[in-house]
Structures are given as structure tokens and as C-alpha cells.
N, CA, C and O atoms as a Tinker XYZ file with bonds, in Angstrom:
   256  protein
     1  N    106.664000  -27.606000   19.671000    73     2
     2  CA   105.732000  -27.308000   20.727000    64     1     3
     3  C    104.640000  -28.369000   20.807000    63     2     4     5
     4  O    104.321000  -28.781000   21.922000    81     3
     5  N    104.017000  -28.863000   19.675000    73     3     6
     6  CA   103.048000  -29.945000   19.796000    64     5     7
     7  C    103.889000  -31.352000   20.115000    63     6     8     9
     8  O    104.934000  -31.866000   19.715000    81     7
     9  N    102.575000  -31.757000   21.297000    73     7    10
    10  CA   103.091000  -33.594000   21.722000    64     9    11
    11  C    102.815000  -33.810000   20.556000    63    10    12    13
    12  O    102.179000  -33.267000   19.653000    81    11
    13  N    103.708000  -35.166000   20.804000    73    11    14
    14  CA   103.252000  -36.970000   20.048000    64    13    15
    15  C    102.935000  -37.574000   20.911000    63    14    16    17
    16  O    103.599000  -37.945000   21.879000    81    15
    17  N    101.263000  -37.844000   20.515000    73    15    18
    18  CA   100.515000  -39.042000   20.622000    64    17    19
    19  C    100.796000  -40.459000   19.929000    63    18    20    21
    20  O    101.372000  -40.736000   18.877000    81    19
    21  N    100.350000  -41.035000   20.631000    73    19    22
    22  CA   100.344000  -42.642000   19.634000    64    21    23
    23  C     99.020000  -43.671000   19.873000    63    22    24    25
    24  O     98.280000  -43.884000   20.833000    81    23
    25  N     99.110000  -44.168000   18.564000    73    23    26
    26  CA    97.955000  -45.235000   18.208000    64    25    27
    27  C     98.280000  -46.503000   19.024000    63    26    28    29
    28  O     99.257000  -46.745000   19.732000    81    27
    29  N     97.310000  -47.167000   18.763000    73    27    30
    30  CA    97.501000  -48.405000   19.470000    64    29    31
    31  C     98.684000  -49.135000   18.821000    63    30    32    33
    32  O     99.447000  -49.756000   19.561000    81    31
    33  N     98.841000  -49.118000   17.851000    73    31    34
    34  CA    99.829000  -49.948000   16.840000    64    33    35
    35  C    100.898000  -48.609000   16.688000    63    34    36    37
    36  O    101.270000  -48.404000   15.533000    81    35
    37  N    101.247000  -47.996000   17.383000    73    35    38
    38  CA   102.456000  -47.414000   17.542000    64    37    39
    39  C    102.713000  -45.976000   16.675000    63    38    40    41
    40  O    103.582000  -45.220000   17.110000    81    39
    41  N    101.894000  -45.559000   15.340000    73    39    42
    42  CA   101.912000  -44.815000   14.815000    64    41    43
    43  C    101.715000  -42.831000   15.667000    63    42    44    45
    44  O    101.455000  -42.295000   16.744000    81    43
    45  N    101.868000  -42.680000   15.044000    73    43    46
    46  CA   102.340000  -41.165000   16.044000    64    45    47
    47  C    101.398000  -40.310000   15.374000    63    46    48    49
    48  O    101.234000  -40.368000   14.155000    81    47
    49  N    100.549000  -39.235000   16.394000    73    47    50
    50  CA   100.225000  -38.027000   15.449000    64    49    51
    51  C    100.513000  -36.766000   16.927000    63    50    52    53
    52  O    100.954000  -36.931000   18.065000    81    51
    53  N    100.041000  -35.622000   16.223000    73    51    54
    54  CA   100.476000  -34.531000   16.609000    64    53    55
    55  C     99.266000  -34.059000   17.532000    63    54    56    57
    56  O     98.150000  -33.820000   17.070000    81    55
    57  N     99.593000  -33.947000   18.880000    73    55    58
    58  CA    98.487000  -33.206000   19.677000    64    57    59
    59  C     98.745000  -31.896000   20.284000    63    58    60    61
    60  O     99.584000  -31.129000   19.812000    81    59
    61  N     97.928000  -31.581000   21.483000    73    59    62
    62  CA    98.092000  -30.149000   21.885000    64    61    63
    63  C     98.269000  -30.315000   23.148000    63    62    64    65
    64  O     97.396000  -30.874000   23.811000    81    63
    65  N     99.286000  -29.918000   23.648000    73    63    66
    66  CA    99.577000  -30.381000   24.980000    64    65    67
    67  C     99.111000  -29.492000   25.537000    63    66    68    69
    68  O     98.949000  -28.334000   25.150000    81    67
    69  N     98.743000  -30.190000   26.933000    73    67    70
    70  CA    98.019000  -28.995000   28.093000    64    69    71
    71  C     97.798000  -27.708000   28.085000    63    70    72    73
    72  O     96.726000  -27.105000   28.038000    81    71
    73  N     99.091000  -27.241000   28.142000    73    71    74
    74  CA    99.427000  -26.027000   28.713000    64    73    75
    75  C    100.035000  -25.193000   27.484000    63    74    76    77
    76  O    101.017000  -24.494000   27.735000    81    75
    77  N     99.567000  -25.209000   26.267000    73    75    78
    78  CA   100.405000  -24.829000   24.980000    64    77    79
    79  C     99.994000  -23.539000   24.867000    63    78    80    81
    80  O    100.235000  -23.005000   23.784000    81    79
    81  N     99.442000  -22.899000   25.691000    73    79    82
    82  CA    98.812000  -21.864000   25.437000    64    81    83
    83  C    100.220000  -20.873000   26.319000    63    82    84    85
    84  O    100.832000  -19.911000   25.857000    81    83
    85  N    100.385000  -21.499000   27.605000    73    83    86
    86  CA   101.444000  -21.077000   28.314000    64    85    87
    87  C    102.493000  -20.458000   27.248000    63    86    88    89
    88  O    102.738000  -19.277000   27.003000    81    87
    89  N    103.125000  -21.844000   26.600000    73    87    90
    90  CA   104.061000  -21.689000   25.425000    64    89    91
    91  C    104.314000  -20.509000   24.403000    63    90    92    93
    92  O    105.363000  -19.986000   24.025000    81    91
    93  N    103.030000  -20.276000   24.096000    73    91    94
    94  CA   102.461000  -19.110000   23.051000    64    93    95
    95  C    102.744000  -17.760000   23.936000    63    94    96    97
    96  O    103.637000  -16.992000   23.577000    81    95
    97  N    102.141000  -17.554000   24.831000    73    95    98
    98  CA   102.377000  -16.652000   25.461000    64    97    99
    99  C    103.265000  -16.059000   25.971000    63    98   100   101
   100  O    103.200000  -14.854000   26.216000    81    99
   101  N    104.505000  -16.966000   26.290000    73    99   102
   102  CA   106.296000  -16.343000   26.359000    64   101   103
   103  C    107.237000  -16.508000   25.430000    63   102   104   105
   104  O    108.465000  -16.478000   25.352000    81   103
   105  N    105.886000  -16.777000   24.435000    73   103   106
   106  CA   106.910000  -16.913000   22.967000    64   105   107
   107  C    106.799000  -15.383000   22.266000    63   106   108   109
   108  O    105.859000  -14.591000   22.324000    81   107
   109  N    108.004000  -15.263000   21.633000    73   107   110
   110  CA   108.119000  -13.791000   20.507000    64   109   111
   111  C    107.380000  -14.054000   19.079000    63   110   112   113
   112  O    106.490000  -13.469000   18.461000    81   111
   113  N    108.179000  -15.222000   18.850000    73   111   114
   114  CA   107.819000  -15.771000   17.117000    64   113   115
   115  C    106.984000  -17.357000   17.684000    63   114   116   117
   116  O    107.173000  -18.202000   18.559000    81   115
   117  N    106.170000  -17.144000   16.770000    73   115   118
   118  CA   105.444000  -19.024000   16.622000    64   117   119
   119  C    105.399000  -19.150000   15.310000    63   118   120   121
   120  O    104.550000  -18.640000   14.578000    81   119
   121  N    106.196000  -19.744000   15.022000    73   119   122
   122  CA   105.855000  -20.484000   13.311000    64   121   123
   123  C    105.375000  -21.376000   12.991000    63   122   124   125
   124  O    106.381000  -22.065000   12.816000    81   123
   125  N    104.462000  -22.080000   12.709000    73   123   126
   126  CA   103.704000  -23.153000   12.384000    64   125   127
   127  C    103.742000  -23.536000   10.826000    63   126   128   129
   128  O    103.855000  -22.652000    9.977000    81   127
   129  N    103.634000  -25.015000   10.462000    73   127   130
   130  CA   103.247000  -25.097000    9.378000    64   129   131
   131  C    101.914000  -25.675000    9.430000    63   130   132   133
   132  O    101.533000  -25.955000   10.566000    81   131
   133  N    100.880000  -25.992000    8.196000    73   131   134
   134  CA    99.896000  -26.064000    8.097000    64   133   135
   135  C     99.425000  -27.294000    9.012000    63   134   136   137
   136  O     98.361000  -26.930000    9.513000    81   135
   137  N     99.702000  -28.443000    9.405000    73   135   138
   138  CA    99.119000  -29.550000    9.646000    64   137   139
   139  C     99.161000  -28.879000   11.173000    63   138   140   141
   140  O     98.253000  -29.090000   11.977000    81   139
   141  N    100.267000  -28.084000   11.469000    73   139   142
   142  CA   100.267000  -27.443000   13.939000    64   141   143
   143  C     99.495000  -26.582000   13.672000    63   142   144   145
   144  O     98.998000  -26.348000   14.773000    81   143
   145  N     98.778000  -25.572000   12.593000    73   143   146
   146  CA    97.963000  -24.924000   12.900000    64   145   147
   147  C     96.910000  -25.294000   13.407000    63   146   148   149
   148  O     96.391000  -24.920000   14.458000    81   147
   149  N     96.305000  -26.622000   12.089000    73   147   150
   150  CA    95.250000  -26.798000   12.462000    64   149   151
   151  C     95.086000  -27.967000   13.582000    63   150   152   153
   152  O     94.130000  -28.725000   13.417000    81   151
   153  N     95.800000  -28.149000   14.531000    73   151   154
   154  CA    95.871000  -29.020000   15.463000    64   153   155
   155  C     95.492000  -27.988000   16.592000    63   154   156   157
   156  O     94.524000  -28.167000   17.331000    81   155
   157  N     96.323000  -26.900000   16.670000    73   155   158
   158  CA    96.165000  -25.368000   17.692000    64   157   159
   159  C     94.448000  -25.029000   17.813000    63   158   160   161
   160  O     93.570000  -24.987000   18.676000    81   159
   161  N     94.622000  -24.819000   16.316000    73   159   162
   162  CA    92.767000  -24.419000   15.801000    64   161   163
   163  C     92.289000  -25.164000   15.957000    63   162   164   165
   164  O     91.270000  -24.544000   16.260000    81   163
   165  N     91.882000  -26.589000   16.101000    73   163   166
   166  CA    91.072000  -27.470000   16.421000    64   165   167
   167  C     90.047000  -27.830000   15.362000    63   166   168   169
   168  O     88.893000  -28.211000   15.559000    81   167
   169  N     90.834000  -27.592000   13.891000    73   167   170
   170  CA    89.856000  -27.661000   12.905000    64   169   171
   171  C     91.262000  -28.675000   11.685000    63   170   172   173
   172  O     92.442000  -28.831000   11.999000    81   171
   173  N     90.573000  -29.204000   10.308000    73   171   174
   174  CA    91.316000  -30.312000   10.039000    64   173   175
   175  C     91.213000  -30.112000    8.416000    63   174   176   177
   176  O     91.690000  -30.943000    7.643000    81   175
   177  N     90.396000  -28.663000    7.880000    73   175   178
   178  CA    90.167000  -28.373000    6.233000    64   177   179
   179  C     90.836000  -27.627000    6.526000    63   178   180   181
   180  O     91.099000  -27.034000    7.572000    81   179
   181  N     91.356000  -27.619000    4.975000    73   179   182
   182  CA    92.683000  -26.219000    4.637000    64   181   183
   183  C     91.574000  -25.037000    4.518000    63   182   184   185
   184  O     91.171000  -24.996000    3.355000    81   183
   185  N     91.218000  -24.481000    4.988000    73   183   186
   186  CA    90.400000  -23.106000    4.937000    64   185   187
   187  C     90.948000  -22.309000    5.364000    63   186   188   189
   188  O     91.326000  -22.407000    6.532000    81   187
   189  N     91.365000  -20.630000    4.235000    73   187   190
   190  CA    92.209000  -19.574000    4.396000    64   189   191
   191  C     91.693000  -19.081000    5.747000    63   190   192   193
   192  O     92.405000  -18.734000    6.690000    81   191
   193  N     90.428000  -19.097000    5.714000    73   191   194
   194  CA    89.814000  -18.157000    7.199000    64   193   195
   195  C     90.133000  -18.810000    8.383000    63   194   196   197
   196  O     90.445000  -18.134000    9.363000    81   195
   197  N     90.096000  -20.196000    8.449000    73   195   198
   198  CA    90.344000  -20.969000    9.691000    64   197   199
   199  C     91.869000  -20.611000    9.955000    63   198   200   201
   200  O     92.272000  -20.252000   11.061000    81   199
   201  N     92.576000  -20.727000    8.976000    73   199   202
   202  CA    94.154000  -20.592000    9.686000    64   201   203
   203  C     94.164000  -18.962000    9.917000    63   202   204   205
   204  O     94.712000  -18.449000   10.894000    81   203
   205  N     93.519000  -18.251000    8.939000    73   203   206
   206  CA    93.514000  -16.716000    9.714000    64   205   207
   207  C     93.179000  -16.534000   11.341000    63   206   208   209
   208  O     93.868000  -16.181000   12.297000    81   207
   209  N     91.997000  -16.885000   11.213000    73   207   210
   210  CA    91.458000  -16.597000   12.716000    64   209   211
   211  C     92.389000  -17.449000   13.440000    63   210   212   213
   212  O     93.102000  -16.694000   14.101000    81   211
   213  N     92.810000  -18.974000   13.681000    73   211   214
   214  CA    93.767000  -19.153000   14.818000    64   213   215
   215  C     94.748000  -18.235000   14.499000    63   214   216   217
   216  O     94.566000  -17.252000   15.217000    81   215
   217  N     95.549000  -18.100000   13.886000    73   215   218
   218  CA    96.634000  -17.012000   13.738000    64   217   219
   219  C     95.987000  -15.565000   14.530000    63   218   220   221
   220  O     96.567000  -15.347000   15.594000    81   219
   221  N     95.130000  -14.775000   14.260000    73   219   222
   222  CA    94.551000  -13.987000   14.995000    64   221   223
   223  C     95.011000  -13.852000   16.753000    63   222   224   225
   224  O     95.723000  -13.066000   17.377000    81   223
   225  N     93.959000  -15.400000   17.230000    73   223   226
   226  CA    94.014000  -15.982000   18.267000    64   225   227
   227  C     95.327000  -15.876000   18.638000    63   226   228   229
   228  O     95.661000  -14.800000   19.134000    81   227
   229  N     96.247000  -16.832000   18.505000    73   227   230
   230  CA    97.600000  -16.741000   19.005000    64   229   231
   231  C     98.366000  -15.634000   18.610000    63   230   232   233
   232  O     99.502000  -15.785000   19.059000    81   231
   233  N     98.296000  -14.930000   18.182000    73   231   234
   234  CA    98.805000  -13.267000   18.244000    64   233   235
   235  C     98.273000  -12.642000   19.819000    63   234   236   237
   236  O     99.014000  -12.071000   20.619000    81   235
   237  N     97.133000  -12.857000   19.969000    73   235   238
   238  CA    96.273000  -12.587000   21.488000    64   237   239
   239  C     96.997000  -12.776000   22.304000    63   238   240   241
   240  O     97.376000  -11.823000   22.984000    81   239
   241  N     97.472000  -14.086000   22.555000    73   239   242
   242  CA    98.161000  -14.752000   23.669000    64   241   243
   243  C     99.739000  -13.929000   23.421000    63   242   244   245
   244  O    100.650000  -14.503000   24.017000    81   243
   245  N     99.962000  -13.270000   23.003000    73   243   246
   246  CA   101.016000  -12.419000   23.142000    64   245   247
   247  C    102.751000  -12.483000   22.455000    63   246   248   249
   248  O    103.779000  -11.898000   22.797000    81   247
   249  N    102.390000  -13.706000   21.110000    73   247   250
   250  CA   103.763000  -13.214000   19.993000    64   249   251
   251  C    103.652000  -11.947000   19.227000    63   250   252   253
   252  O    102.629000  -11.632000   18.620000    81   251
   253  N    104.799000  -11.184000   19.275000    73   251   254
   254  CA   104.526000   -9.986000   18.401000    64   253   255
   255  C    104.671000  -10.557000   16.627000    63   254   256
   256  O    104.492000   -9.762000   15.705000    81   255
């Protein structure tokens, strides 16, 4: 579900495309591992509460 971006020198990282919220929302299951959470969440420390609360969040948008 997350784009690839790229650096000037070609290297790739992981962004949030537009409309990812769309995605979430006609999705059943979202599985993430730690580095798409915190790209979703918009936060970049391993903190138990930060990946709780986005997890929270995208439960909202409607995966059971």
C-alpha cells in the first residue's frame, strides 16, 4: 500500500500516498510491519503508544 519515493541519487524510501486512507477503508485486514506503521502515523521512534494509537486510528477507517 505505501509509495516509493526516491532521493536524488536514486535511493528509495517509503511514503504515504494520497489517498491511503481510501485503501484502509475497503480494506478487511491491514498488516503492517513496524517501519509502514510509522510512515501511516507520521511519527519515526519505536514507541508502544505511538503504534497503538495509529493502529487505533486505522481500525476507525473501517478494517475489522
Amino acid at each position: 500500500m505505501l509509495g516509493n519515493g526516491f532521493h536524488d541519487d536514486g535511493r528509495r524510501f517509503f511514503r504515504r500516498p494520497p489517498r491511503w486512507k481510501d485503501v484502509v477503508s475497503c480494506s478487511d485486514i491491514v498488516q503492517l510491519n513496524d517501519n509502514e506503521a510509522k510512515v501511516l502515523g507520521g511519527f519515526s521512534k519505536n514507541d508502544f503508544a505511538l503504534f497503538k494509537e495509529t493502529g487505533l486510528r486505522l481500525l476507525e477507517l473501517g478494517p475489522r
